[in-house]
C-alpha positions in Angstrom: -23.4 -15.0 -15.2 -27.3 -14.9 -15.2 -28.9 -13.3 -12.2 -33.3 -12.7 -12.2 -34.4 -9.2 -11.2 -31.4 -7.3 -10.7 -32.6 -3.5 -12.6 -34.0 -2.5 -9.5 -31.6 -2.7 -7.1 -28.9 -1.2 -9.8 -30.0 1.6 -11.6 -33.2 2.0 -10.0 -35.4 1.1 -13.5 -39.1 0.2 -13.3 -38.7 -2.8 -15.9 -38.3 -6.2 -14.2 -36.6 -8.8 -16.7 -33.5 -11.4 -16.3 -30.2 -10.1 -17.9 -26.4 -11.5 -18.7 -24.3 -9.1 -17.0 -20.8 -9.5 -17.7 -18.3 -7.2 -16.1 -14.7 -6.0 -16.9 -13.3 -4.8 -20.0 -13.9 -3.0 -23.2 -16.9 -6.0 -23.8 -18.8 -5.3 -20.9 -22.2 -5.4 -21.3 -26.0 -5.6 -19.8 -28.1 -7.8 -22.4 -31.9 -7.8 -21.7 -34.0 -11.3 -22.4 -36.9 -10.4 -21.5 -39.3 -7.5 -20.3 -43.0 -7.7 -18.0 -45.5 -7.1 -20.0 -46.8 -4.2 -17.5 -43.7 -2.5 -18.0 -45.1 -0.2 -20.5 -42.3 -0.7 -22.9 -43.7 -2.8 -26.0 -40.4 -2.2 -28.1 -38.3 -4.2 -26.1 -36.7 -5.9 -28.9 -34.6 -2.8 -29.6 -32.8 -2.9 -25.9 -31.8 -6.2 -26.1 -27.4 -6.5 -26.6 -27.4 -3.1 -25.6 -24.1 -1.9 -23.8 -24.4 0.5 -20.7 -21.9 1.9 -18.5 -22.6 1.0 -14.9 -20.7 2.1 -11.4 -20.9 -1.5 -9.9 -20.9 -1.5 -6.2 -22.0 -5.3 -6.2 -21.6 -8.5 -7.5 -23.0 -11.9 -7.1 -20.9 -15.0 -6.4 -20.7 -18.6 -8.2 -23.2 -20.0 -6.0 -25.6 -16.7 -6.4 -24.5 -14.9 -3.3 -24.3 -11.0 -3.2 -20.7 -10.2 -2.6 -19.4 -6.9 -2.4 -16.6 -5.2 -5.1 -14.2 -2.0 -4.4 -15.9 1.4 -6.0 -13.5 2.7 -8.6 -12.9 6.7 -8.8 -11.3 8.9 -10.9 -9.4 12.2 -10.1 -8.7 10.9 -6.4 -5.9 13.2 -5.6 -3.4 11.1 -3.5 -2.4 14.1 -1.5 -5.0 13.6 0.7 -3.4 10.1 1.2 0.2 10.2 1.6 2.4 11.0 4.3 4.0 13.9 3.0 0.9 15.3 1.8 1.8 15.5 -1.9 0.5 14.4 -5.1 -2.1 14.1 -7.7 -5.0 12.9 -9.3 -4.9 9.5 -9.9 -6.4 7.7 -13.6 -7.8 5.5 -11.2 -8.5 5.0 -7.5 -9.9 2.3 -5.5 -10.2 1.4 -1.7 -10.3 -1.7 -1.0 -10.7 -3.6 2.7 -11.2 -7.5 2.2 -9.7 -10.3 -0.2 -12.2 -10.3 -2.6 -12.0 -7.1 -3.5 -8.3 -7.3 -3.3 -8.8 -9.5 -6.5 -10.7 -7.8 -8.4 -9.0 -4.7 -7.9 -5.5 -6.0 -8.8 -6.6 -7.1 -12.7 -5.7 -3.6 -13.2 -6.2 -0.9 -15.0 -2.7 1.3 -15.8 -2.5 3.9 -13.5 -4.8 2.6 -11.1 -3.7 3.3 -7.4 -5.4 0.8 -4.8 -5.6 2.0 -1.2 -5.0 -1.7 0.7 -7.8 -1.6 3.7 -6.8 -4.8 5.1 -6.9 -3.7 8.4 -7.5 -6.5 10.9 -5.2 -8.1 13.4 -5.6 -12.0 14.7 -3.5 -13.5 17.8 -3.1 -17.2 17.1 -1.0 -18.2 20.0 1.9 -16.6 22.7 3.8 -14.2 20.4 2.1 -15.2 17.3 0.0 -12.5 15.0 -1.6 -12.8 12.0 -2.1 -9.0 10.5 -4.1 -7.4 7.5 -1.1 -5.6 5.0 -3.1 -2.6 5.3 -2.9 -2.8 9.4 -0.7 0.3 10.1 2.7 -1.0 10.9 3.5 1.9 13.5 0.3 0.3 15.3 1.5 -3.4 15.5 5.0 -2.4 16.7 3.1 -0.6 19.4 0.5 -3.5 20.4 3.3 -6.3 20.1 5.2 -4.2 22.5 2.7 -3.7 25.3 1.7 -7.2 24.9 5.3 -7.8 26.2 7.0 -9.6 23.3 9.8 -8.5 21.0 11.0 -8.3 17.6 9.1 -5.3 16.2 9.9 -2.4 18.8 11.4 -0.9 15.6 8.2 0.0 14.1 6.9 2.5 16.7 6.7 5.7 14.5 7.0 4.4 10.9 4.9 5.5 8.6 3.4 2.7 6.6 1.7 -0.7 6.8 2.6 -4.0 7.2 2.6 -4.4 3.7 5.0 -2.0 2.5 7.2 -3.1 5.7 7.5 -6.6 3.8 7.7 -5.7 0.6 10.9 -3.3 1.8 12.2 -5.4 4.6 11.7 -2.1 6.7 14.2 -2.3 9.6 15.7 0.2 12.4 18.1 -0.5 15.4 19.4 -3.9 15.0 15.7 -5.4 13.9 14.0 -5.9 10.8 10.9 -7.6 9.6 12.2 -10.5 7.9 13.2 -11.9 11.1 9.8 -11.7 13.0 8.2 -13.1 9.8 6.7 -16.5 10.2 4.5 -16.7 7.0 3.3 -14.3 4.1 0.0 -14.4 2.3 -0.2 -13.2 -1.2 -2.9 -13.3 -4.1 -1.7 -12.7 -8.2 -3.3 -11.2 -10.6 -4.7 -14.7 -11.8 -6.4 -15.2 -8.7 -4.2 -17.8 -7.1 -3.2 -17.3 -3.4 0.2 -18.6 -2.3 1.4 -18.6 1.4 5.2 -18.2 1.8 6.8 -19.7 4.8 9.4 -19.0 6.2 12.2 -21.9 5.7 10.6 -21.8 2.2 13.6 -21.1 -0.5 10.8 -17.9 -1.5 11.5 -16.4 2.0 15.4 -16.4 1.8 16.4 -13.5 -0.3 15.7 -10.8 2.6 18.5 -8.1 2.9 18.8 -4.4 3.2 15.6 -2.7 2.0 15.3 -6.1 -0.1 12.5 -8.8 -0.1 11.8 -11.8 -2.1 8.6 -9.6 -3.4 10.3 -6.9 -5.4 11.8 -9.5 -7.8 9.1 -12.2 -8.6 7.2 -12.3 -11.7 4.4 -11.1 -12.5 1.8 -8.8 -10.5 0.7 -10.0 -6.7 -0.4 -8.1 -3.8 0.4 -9.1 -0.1 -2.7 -10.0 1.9 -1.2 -10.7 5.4 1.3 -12.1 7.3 2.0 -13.9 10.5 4.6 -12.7 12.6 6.4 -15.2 15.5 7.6 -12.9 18.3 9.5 -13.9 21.5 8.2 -12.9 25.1 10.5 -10.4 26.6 10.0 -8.3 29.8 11.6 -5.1 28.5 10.1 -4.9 25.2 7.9 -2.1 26.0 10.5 -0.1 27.6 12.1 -0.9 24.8 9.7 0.7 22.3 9.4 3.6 24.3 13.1 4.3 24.8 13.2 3.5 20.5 10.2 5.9 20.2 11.7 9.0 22.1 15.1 8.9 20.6 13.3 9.0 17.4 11.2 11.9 18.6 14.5 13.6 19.5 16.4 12.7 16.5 13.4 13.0 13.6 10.9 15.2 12.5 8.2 12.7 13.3 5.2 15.7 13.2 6.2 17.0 9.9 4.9 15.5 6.5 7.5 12.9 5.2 7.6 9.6 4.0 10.8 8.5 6.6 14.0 8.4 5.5 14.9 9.2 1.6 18.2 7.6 0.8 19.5 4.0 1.6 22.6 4.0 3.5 25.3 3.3 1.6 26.9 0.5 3.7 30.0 -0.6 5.1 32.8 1.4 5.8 30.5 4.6 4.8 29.1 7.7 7.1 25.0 7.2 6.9 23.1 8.9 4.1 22.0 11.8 6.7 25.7 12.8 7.8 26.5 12.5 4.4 24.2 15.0 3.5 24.9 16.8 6.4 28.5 17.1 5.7 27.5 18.4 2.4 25.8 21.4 3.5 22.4 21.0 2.6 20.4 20.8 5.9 17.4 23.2 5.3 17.7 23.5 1.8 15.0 23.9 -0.3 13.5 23.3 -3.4 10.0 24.8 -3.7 8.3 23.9 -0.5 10.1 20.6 -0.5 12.7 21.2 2.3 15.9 19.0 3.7 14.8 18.3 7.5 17.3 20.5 10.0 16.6 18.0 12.3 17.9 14.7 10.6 18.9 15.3 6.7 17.8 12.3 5.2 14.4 13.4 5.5 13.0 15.5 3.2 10.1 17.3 4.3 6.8 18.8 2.8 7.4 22.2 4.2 3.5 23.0 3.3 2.2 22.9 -0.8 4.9 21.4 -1.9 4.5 19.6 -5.5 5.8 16.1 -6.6 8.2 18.0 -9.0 9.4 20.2 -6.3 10.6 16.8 -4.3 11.9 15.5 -7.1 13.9 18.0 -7.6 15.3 18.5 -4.4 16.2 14.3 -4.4 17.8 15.0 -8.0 19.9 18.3 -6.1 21.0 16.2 -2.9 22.1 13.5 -5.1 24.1 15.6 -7.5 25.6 18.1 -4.4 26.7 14.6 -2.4 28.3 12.9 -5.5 30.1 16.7 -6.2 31.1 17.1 -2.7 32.1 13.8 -1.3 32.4 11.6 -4.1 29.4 9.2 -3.0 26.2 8.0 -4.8 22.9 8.0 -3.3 20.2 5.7 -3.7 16.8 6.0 -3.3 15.2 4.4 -0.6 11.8 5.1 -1.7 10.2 3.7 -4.9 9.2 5.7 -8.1 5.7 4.2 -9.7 6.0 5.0 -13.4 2.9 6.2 -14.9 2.3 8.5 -18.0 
């Protein structure tokens, strides 16, 4: 890529020349052709294949258009970012709000955490929404409520976005999302984009805290998704009846990332009794505390660590399987990184 002019406007230099700029990778490199001869420099010659480490903040498109790119970070620490307030600094960080930063973001670097942005929310018809899978999902339940149409009441008071609520098939009393989903939006790591739709073989395997994106190959992100909702003149008493009992029956002020453990099906108490039962309502491991209010929630009590909830998940587990005989699963997903 071969852009005139461009030292000015990113690193501020005096020189005015025309440089290949090629971005990503160990090979990255700004090459200098040629120099104005009022630039004061007459040993150009010795700059020219010279590598430099920029902080990029723009880029220019095929057809020579400015176009923005995400700002990479390091040391973010993701307490400031997660729900129950925990974590720590990331390798890498990046924030990232539309598509094409979405792609360059997702090349990836190991240990790179992206903060999906994609925040915007379209109506395309009577009960039909297509949503950013960074819109908050808590947020959509809401709106799609008050608009009067059902099929995500549920959603009132989950943390998360839209995104994660895919990728989990996030559900609550007798709804889930696979069944409002009309279409899904994804980009991979090549660059392709795919939409999903629903009759589509790739939208069947949907199931308990299961989606069709936790087994596919390779690395994608979810861009959006259109949801198909049916009118209905109680949906927002609905969502507000849903909301309070939640509010009665969950610690929805305290730092948590929902519930912990998948239930563990038919014929079996819920993963909170079950904990319940086994004593271990208040328990706690550092500042990483068992909810008194509902057990499968396990609460940031205030500086807790990521080893101290660990911990307690690795105690519940162990007291549950000694106590009653049952196994616990995780609801929530570990992101291995060394």
């Amino acid at each position: 890529m071969y852009v005139s002019n461009p030292m000015m406007a990113i690193i501020g230099c005096q020189v005015q020349s025309t440089c290949g700029i090629l971005v990503g990778g160990k090979g990255s490199h700004l090459s200098l052709e040629n120099c104005s001869r009022n630039s004061g420099l007459q040993r150009w010659e010795k700059f020219r294949r010279c590598t430099v480490g920029l902080r990029v903040r723009g880029g220019v498109s095929s057809d020579g258009q400015l176009e923005s790119l995400p700002s990479f970070e390091r040391g973010k620490r993701l307490s400031e970012l997660s729900t129950l307030g925990i974590g720590g600094p990331a390798k890498y960080f990046v924030e990232v709000h539309d598509e094409s930063q979405m792609s360059t973001a997702i090349r990836g670097f190991d240990g790179c955490v992206i903060l999906n942005s994609l925040k915007f929310l379209e109506r395309q018809g009577r009960g039909v929404y297509r949503v950013g899978s960074g819109y908050p999902f808590n947020t959509l339940g809401i709106q799609t409520s008050k608009d009067g149409f059902t099929g995500l009441e549920f959603a009132s008071g989950i943390p998360g976005t839209v995104g994660g609520a895919i990728f989990m098939n996030a559900s609550a009393n007798g709804q889930e999302t696979a069944n409002a989903l009309k279409s899904v939006e994804v980009l991979c790591a090549d660059g392709e984009r795919i939409v999903h739709t629903k009759g589509q073989s790739d939208l069947v395997v949907y199931g308990y805290r299961l989606s069709p994106y936790q087994t596919m190959p390779g690395f994608m992100a979810i861009l959006a998704a259109t949801f198909e909702l049916e009118p209905c003149l109680d949906a927002r008493q609905r969502h507000k009846s849903l909301l309070e009992r939640r509010r009665k029956t969950q610690p929805v002020a305290a730092k948590s990332a929902g519930c912990i453990f998948r239930n563990p099906g038919t014929g079996s108490q819920s993963a909170g009794a079950l904990i319940e039962q086994a004593g271990l309502k208040g328990i706690e491991v550092g500042r990483a505390k068992v909810s008194n209010i509902h057990a499968n929630f396990l609460l940031n009590a205030g500086g807790s660590s990521a080893a101290d909830m660990i911990t307690l998940i690795e105690l519940v587990k162990e007291q549950v399987k000694r106590k009653l005989g049952v196994d616990l699963r995780e609801e929530v997903i570990y992101v291995p990184y060394s």
